[in-house]
N, C-alpha and C positions, 0 to 999 in steps of 0.2 A: 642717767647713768653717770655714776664720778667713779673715776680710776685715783687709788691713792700708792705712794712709794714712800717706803723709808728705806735710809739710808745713814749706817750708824758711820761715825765719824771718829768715834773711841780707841784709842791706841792701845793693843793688847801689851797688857805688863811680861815685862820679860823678866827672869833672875837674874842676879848679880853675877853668876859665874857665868851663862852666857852671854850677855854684854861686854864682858871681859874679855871672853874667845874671840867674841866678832871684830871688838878692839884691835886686838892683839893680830888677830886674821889680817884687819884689811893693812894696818900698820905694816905689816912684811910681802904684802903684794903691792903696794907700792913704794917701799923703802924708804918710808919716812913716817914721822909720827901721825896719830891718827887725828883729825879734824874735830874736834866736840860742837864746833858752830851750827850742826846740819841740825844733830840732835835737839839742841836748846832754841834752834829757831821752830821746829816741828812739836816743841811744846809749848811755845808760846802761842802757835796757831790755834794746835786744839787745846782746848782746855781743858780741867782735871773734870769736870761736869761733862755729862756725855749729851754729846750734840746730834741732832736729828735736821734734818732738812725733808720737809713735807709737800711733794707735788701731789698737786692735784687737777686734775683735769675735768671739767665740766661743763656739761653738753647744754647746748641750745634748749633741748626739751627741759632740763632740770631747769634753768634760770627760769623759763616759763613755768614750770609746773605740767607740762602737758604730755601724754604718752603720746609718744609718735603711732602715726594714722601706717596700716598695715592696707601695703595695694594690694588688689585681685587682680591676680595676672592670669588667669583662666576667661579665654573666651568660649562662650555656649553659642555650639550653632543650633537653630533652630532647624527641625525636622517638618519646611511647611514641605509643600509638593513642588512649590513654583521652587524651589532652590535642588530638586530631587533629578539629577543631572542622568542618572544610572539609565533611567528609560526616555531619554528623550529622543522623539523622531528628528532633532534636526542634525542626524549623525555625519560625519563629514563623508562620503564618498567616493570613489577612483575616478567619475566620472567629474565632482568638484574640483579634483586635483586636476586631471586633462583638460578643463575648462580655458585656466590660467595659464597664459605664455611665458616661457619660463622665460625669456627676453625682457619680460615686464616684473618680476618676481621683485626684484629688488628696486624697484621705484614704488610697489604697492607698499610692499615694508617699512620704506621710510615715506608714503603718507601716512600708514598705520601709527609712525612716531610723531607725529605732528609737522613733518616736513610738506611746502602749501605745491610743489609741483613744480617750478618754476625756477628753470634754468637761466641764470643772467651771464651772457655770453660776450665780454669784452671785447673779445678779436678772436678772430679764425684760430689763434693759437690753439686757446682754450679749449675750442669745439673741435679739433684733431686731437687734442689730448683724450677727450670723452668718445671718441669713435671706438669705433669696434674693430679689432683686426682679428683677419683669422691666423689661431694660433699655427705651425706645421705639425702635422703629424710626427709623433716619438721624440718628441722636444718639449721637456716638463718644464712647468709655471717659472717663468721669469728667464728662461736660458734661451743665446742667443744660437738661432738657425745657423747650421756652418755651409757655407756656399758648395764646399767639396761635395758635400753630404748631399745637397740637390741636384748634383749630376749623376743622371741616373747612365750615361753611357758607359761609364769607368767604375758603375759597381758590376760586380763579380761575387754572387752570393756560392757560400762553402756546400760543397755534395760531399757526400761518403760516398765513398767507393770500395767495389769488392776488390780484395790483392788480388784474388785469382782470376777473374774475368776482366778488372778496370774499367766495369760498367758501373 
């Protein structure tokens, strides 16, 4: 595959009386005579011959000759029976689930990832870190117990009461 560009370089001929305007134009926007140097160096650039400048770009496969290879990106599964999941008896069941202690849950997980079991325990810090505490009740993930809150002598839970009777 080669991509090609042109690009013409040819200065459109302009007439004499607008040349003359533009002259005359830029001459009184900036109050002095007008420059011809800009002119006569942008015709010596291009030249009266009209110039073309030709890219091209070409591909690995062209320099070779070779059409590039088209992948299959479709995979086919095969319909044996041993891959046929829909009826199989080894379904997971409630009684699978209750089997496993949910205490042990996340240590099966990570052997299931390749983790060998094996707790290496430098100092006691460590292994109070990995202990278990029990959280308080109505105190959500990460917040700390307020001491007040565990004296139960100085709570006072709110009753409705009727106006009329103040039972």
């Amino acid at each position: 595959m080669s991509l090609s560009f042109n690009i013409d370089l040819k200065k459109k001929k302009t007439s004499s009386k607008n040349s003359n305007k533009k002259k005359r134009a830029k001459s009184e926007i900036f109050g002095g005579d007008y420059d011809d140097n800009k002119d006569e160096i942008s015709n010596i650039t291009n030249s009266k011959k009209r110039q073309k400048i030709k890219l091209t770009e070409i591909s690995k496969n062209d320099l070779l000759e070779k059409i590039p290879e088209k992948k299959n990106l479709v995979i086919k599964i095969d319909n044996d029976d041993s891959n046929d999941h829909s009826t199989s008896q080894e379904m997971t069941t409630s009684t699978d689930y209750k089997s496993v202690p949910v205490e042990e849950f996340g240590a099966a997980m990570l052997r299931g990832m390749g983790w060998d079991g094996n707790l290496d325990y430098d100092s006691k810090s460590q292994a109070d870190i990995l202990s278990k505490d029990v959280h308080p009740d109505g105190v959500g993930i990460g917040a700390k117990s307020d001491v007040k809150a565990v004296d139960t002598d100085s709570f006072m839970p709110l009753v409705k009461l009727n106006k009329d009777t103040h039972d």
